[in-house]
C-alpha positions as CSV (number, residue, x, y, z in Angstrom):
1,X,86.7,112.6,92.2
2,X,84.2,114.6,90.4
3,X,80.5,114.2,90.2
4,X,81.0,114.4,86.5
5,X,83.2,111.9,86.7
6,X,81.0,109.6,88.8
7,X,78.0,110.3,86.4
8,X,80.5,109.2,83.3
9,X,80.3,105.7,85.4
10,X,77.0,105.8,85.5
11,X,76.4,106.6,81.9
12,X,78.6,103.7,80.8
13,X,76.6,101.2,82.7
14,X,72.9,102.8,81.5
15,X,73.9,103.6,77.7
16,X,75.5,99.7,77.6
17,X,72.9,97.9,79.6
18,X,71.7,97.0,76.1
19,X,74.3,94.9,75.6
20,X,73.8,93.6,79.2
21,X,70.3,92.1,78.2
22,X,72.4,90.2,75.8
23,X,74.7,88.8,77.5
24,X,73.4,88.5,81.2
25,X,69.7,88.8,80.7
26,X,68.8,84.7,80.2
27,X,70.2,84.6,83.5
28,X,68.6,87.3,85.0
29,X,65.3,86.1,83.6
30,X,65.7,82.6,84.9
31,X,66.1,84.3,88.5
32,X,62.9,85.8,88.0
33,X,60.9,82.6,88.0
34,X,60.8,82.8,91.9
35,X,57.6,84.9,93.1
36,X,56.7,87.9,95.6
37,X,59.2,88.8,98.0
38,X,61.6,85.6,96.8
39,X,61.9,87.0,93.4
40,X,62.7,90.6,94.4
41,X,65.6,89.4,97.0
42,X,66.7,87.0,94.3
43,X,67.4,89.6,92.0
44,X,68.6,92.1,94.4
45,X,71.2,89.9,95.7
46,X,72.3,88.6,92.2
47,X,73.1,92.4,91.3
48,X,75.0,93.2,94.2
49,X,76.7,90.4,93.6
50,X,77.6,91.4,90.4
51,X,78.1,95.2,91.3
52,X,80.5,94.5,94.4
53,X,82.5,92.2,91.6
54,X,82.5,95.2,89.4
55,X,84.3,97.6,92.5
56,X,86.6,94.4,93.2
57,X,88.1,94.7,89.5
58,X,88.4,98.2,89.5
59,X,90.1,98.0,93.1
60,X,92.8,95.4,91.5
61,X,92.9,97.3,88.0
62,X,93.2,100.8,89.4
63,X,95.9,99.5,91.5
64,X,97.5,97.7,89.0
65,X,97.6,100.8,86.9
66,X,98.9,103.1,89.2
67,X,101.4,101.2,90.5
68,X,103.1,100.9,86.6
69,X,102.0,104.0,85.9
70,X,104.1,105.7,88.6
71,X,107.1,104.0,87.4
72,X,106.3,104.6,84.0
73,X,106.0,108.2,84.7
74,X,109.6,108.5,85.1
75,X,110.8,107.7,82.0
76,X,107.3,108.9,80.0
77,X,106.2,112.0,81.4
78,X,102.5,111.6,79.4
79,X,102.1,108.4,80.7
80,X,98.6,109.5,82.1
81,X,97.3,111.3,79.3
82,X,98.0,108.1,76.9
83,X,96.8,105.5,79.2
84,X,93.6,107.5,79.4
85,X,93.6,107.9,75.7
86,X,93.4,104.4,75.6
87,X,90.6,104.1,77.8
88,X,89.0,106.8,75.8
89,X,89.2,104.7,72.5
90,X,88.0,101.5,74.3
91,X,84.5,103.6,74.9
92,X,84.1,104.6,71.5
93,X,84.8,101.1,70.6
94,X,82.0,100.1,72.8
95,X,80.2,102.2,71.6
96,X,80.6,101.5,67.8
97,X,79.8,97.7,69.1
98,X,76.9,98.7,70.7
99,X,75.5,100.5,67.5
100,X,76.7,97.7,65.5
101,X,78.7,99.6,63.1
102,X,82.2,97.9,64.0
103,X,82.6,94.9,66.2
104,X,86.1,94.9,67.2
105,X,85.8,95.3,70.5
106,X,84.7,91.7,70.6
107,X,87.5,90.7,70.7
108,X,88.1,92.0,74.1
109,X,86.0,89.3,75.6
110,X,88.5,85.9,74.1
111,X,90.9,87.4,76.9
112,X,89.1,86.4,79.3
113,X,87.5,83.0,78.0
114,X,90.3,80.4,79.8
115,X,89.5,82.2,83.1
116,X,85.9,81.6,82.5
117,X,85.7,78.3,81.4
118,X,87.3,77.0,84.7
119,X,85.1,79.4,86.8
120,X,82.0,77.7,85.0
121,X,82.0,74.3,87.3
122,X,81.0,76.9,90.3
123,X,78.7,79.0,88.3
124,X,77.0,75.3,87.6
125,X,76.8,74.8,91.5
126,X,74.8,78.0,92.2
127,X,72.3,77.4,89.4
128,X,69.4,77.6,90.1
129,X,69.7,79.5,92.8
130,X,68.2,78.5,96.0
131,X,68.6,81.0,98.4
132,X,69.4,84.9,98.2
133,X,73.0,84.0,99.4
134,X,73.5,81.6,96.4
135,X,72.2,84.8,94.1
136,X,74.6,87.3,96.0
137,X,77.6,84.5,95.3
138,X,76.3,83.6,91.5
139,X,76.7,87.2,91.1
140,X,80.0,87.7,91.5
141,X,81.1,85.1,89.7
142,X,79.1,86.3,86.8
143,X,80.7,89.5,87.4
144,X,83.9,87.8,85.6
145,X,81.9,87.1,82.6
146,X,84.3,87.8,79.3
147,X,81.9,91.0,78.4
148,X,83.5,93.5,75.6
149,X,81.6,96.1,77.8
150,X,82.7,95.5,81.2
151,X,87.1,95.1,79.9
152,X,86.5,98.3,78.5
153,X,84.6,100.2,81.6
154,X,86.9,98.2,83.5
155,X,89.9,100.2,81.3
156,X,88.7,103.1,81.0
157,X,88.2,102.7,85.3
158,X,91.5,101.7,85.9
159,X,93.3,105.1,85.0
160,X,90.8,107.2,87.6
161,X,94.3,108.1,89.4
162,X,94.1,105.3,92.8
163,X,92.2,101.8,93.8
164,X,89.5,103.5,95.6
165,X,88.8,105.8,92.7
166,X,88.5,102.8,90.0
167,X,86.5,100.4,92.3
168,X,84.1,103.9,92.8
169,X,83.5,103.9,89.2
170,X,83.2,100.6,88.4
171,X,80.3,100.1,91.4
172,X,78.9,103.2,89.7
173,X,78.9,101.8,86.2
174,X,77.5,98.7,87.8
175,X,74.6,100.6,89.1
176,X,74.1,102.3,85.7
177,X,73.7,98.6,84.6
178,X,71.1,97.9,87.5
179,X,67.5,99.6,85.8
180,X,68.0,97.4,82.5
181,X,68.6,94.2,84.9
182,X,66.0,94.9,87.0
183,X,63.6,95.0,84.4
184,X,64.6,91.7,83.0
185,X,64.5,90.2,86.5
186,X,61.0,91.4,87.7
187,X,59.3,91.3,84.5
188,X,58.5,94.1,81.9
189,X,58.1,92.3,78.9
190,X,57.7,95.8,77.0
191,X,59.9,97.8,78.1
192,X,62.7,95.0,77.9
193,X,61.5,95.1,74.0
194,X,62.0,98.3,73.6
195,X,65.5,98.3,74.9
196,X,66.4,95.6,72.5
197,X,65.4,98.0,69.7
198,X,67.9,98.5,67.2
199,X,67.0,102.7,67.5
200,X,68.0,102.4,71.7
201,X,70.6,100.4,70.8
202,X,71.7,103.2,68.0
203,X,71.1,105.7,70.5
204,X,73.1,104.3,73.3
205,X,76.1,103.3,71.6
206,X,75.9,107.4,69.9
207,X,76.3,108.6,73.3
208,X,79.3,106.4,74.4
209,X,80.7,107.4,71.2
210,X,80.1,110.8,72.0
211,X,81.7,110.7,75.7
212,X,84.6,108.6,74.1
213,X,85.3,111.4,71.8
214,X,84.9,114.8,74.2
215,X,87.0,112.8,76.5
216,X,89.7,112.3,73.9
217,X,89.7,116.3,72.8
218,X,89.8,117.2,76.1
219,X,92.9,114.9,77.4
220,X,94.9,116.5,74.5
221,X,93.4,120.0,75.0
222,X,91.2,120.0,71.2
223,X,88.8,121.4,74.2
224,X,89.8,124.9,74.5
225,X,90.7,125.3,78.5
226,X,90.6,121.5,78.9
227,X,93.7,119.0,79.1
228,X,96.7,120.9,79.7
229,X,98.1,121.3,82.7
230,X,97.3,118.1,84.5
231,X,99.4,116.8,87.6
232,X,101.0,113.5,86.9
233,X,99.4,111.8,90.0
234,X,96.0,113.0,88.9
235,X,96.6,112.7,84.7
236,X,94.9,109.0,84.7
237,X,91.2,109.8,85.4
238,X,89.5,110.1,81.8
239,X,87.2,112.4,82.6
240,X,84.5,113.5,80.2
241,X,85.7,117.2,80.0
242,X,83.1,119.0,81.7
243,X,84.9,119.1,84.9
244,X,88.5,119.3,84.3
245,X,90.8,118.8,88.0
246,X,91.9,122.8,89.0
247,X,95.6,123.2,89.7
């Protein structure tokens, strides 16, 4: 695994943490009523929660994934390069969502609606949160929120070539998430403004659009020098590119 391909995560979860304030922020500001030392373990604990959930989707996608894609190979030697593909056109549909210019993606987050909605008595239990422990636990199960954002991380994760690889960039798109929740949790009224501006928001779905896009030239070689001449056990990871694996 590359460090570009690591810093892909991390751009996912930074660039999209826009739409995190929508969708997680009440939450994270409600944790932020406790004071001092309370208040900064609260919200520590509630995102490691939520990023250890993150690695524990991308452990069971990524091996998921593999696992079919291996068999698929057999029969479809370019099984890799289309299931990356895929995850490629989930990013720029994140990214279009995030702009606001097409909401598709939304969709995504139905799939996972029945799941949540029988999850929701024990997210009931750990609110509010009492104790650091109750944060840590209310944030994993948040973790399994329907979010358009996380399905298509968690897509685009899954096809990183092995388990260990997709949980590694799934806790490294959670940690790209981590500033923009952290400022929600501990305060900054201003700056959590000017996140919610429809320029960042512009901004940050551009660039997801943008590492959607130079992923999907270079899987299918657009890219001059990029794409070619991957390995079938190594063809999953959607990388953005830059750093292409050397055979």
């Amino acid at each position: 695994m590359t460090l570009t391909l690591l810093g892909s995560g991390l751009l996912l979860g930074l660039m999209g943490s826009t739409h995190c304030l929508g969708m997680c922020g009440g939450l994270s500001a409600a944790l932020g009523a406790a004071a001092g030392t309370q208040q900064r373990l609260m919200a520590l604990a509630y995102n490691l929660g939520r990023i250890c959930c993150y690695a524990l989707l991308g452990l069971i996608a990524g091996g998921i994934v593999t696992g079919f894609g291996d068999l698929l190979q057999q029969w479809l030697p370019e099984t890799g390069r289309i299931l990356r593909s895929v995850a490629a056109l989930l990013v720029i549909g994140m990214g279009l969502f995030i702009t606001g210019w097409w909401l598709g993606v939304s969709r995504i987050e139905t799939m996972g609606s029945g799941v949540w909605r029988r999850l929701q008595p024990m997210v009931r239990h750990f609110l509010p949160p009492r104790t650091p422990v109750d944060a840590l636990l209310l944030g994993g199960l948040w973790g399994l929120l329907p979010c358009g954002l996380v399905y298509s991380s968690l897509s685009w994760a899954a096809t990183a070539g092995g388990p260990l690889q997709s949980a590694t960039l799934m806790a490294a798109f959670g940690l790209g998430t981590l500033p923009a929740m952290l400022v929600t949790t501990l305060g900054g009224q201003e700056l959590q403004h000017r996140l919610r501006r429809p320029f960042v928001r512009k901004l940050a779905g551009s660039v997801l659009i943008g590492v959607g896009l130079w992923s999907l030239l270079s899987i299918w070689g657009v890219i001059p020098g990029h794409g070619h001449h991957h390995h079938a056990a190594h063809d999953a990871a959607p990388h953005s590119g830059t750093a292409p694996h050397a055979h």
